[in-house]
N, C-alpha and C positions, 0 to 999 in steps of 0.2 A: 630413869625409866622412859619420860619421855626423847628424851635424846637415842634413849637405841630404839623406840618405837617409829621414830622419825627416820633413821639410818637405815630402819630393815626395808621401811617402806620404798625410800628412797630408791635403793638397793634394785630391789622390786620393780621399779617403776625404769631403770636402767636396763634390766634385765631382759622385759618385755619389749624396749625399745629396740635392743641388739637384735634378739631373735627379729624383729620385723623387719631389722635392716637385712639382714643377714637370709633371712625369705627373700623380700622382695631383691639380691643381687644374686642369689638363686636364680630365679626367674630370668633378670636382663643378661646373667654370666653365663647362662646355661648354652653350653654347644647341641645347638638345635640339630639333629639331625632333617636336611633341605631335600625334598624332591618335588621337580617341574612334573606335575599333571599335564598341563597346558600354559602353553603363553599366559601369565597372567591368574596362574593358578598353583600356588605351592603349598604342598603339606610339609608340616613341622610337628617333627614326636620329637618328645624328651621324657627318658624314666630318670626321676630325682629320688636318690637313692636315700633316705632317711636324711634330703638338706631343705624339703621345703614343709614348714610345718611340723616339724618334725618327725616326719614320717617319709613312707615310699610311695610316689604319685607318680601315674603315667599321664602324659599329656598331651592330645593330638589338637593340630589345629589346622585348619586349611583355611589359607589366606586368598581373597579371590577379590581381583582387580572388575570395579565395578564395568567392565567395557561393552562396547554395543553389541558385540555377537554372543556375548550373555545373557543369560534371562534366568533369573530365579522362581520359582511355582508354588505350588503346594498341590502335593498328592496326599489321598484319603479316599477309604471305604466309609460307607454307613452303617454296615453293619459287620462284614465280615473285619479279622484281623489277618493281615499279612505281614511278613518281616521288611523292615526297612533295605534291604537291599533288594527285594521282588519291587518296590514301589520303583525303584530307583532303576531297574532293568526295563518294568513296565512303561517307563516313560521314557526311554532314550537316555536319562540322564547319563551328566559328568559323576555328579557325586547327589549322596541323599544323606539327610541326616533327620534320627525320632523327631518327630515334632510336641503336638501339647498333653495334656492329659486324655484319658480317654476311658470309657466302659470294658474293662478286662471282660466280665462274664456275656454284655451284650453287644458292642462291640461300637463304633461311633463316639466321637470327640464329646468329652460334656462339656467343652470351653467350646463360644463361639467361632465356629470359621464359615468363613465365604468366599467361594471361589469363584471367577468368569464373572463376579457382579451378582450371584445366588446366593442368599443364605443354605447351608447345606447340615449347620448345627448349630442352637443356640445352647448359651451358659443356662447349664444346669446348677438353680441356685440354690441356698440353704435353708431351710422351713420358715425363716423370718424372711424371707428377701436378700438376705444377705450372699456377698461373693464371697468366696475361696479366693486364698493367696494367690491364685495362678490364674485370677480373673482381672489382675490390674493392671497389665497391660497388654502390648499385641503386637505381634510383626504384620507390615503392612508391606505391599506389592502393590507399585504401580509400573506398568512399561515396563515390567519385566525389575526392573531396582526396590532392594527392601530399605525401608526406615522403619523405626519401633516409635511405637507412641504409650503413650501413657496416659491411664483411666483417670478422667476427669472429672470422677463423683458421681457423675448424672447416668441415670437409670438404662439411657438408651445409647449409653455411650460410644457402643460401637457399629449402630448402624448411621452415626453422624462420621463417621470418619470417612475421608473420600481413598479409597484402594480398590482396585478390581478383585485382589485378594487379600482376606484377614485372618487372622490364626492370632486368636489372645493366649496369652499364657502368661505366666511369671512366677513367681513375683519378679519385679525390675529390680535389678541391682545398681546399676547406673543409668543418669539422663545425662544430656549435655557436661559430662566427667565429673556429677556430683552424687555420690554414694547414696543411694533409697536408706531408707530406714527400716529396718527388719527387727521383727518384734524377737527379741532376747530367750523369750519363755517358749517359742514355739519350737518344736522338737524337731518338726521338719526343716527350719529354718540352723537350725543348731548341731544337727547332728549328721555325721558323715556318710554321705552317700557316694555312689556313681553321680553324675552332673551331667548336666546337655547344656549348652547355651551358644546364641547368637548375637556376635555383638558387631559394631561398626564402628572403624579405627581410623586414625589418620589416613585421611586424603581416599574418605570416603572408602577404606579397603571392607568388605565383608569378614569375618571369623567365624566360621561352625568350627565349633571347639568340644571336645568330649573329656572330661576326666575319670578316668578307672575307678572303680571300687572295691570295697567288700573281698578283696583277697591280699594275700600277706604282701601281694608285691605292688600294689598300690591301697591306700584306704581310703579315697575317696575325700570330698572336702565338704564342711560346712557350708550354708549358703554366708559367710561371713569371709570366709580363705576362700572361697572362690571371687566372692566381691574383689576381694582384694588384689587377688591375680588379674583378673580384669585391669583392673589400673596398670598394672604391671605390664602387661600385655598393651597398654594404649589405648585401653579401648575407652572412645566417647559414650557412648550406647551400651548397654548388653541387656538380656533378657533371658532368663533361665526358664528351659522346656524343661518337657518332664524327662527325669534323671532314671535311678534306681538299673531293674532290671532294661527298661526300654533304652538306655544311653547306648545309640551305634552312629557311628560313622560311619558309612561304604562309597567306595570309590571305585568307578566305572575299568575294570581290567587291571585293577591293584591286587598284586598277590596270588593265593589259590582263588579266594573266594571275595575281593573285596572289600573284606571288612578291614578296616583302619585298627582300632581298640581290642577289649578284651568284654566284649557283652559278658554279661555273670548270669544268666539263666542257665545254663549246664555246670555252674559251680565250679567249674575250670580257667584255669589261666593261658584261653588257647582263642581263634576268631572264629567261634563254632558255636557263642553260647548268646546267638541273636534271642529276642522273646518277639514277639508278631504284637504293632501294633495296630494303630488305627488313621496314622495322617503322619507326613514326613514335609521335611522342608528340600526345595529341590534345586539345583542347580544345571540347567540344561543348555546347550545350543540355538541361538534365539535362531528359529525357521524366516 
């Protein structure tokens, strides 16, 4: 009995390693489909047809070379909500992507961000003092160039960072290419959504990366399978925005309308089902 308890496990323990291989050559095998935005800026989708995870994921990613006539921002309302591709029009941008969490019914980031050197929203925190998962860490903008940092315990942790702009969000998935640790029980953490995230890749490149969800033709990934892709992808850094209905990509004179992905707010598999949020992350032409 012990011998086939031993064998099945074994077995088991083979099993799960193929499938991870067998993902992760997904990922580096995949013929990306390439198009030049701009010098120095390409987007890459791939729809992995029941080979990654075992399921169908769509997967956009715009890779953007950090160069001097770039400057990445941060757009937000206080109160109103608008869709990420009006932010992304309203500011000249190249491209715009959802940024952190934010008040659905009154409208305003409840993770801290600060733009131009202003506080514009502080984290809204839990009855004990306590943060939300998506208050430990933050993308930081100086001179126009993002790095992500990571929450360092202390209470006022991010008006100690020096950025002209900050947008916390996460939770982190990766620091310097070493995997965060994500609490197993947490449902949000665990269970398949749409995804946002920003990460930084060899030789300093930026990724806004979106993955589809919630429809048969993509399901979306744990914050666990997206970890992972992450590595897969190269990335040093990453940091996951807020997902769900708010996951869009829009790019400046892409398509009918822009949008890169398939937003699920109109419950269709079509680039028409944006939801309006409250702050994006941006990518413009440094004036």
């Amino acid at each position: 009995m012990k011998a086939f308890l031993f064998s099945t496990y074994f077995s088991i323990l083979i099993s799960f390693g193929l499938f991870a291989q067998s993902d992760s050559l997904a990922v580096v095998n995949a013929e990306w489909k390439k198009e030049q935005i701009s010098p120095g800026v390409i987007l890459k989708t791939y729809w992995f047809q029941n080979t990654l995870f075992n399921s169908n994921q769509f997967v956009s990613v715009l890779e953007i070379k950090q160069k001097k006539k770039f400057e990445f921002d941060i757009g937000y309302e206080t109160k109103k909500l608008i869709t990420t591709s009006d932010f992304g029009k309203q500011a000249n941008a190249i491209a715009a992507l959802n940024g952190t969490f934010f008040d659905i019914a009154n409208g305003g980031s409840v993770d801290h961000i600060k733009s131009d050197g202003i506080v514009i929203n502080k984290n809204r925190l839990g009855k004990n003092g306590s943060r939300a998962g998506h208050q430990s860490s933050a993308l930081v903008i100086n001179k126009g160039k993002i790095s992500i940092a990571k929450w360092d315990g202390t209470a006022d942790w991010e008006n100690s960072i020096e950025g002209e702009d900050i947008m916390v969000s996460g939770p982190l998935l990766i620091m310097n290419q070493i995997h965060e640790k994500l609490d197993p029980a947490n449902a949000f953490n665990k269970t398949r959504h749409p995804r946002t995230v920003v990460a930084i890749a060899k030789n300093k490149r930026i990724l806004f990366i979106t993955v589809d969800g919630r429809n048969i033709n993509s399901a979306g990934m744990s914050l666990f399978e997206l970890s992972k892709m992450m590595s897969w992808l190269k990335a040093d850094d990453a940091i996951n925005l807020d997902g769900g209905g708010s996951t869009t990509l829009w790019i400046n004179n892409y398509n009918e309308n822009g949008i890169v992905n398939f937003p699920t707010d109109n419950k269709k598999w079509d680039h028409e089902g944006q939801r309006k949020v409250a702050n994006v992350v941006l990518l413009k032409k440094k004036q």
